[in-house]
N, C-alpha and C positions, 0 to 999 in steps of 0.2 A: 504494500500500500504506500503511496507517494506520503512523502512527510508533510505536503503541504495539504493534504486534504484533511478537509474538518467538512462531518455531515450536517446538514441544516432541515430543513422543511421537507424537502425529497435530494435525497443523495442515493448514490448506488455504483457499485463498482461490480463488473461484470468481466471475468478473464475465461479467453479460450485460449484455445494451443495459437492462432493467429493473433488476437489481439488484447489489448485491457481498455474499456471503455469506460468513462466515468462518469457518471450525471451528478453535477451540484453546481451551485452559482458559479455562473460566471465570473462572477468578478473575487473569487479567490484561487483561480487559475491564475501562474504563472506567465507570464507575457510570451516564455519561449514553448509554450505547450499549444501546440492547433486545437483550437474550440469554435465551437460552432453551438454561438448565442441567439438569444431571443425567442426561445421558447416559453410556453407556459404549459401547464400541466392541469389535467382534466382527470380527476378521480373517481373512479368508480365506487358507488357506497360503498363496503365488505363489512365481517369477512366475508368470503364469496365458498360455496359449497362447489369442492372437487369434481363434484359429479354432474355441476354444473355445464352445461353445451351451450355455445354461440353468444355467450356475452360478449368475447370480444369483433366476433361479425358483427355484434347486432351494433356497434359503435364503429367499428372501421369502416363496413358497408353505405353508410349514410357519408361520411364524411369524403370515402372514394369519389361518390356519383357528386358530393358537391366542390372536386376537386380539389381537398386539402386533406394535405401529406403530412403523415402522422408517424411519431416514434413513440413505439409501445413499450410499456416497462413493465412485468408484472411479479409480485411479492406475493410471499403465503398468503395474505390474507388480502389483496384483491388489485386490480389494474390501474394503470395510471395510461391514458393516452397523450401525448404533446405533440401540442400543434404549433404554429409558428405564431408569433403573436401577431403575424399582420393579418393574418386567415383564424384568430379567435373566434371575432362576430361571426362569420361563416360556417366557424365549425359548432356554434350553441348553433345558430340558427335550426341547421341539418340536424342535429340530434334532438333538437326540440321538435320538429316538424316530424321525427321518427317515432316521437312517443318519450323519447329519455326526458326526465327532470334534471334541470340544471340550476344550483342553489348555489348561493355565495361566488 
């Protein structure tokens, strides 16, 4: 784990044999670390039950057809979707028009 990382609100460190990817504020990255800012993060209520199917279609799918690209993160107890902040409004919009509630 990088010594500069401190978790806040939604953090996450994710390592495969290719790479280590990390979600946390932008702005306690390192200046010589490539980051790829301005997202905001969309939580799904949880916990979310295992046996659970198509929660995260039932969120990707609306947000596909209204053309906003999404990075999915998800923890034992339930999904987080980010969207970019400039396609926010677009992406309540689309999940609200699907049926999802979208609070705070």
């Amino acid at each position: 784990m990088p010594t500069w990382f401190v978790g806040g609100t939604l953090s996450s460190i994710t390592c495969s044999a290719d790479e280590t990817s990390i979600v946390c504020a932008a702005s306690i990255v390192p200046p010589d670390i490539t980051v790829e800012s301005g997202w905001r993060a969309i939580k799904v209520v949880g916990p979310l039950d295992f046996g659970l199917t198509g929660i995260l279609c039932s969120i990707a799918q609306p947000l596909a057809d209204a053309g906003v690209s999404i990075f999915a993160l998800s923890t034992y107890d339930t999904d987080y979707v980010l969207v970019k902040e400039s396609g926010l409004g677009s992406a309540i919009a689309a999940l609200s028009s699907f049926g999802h509630r979208i609070t705070g």
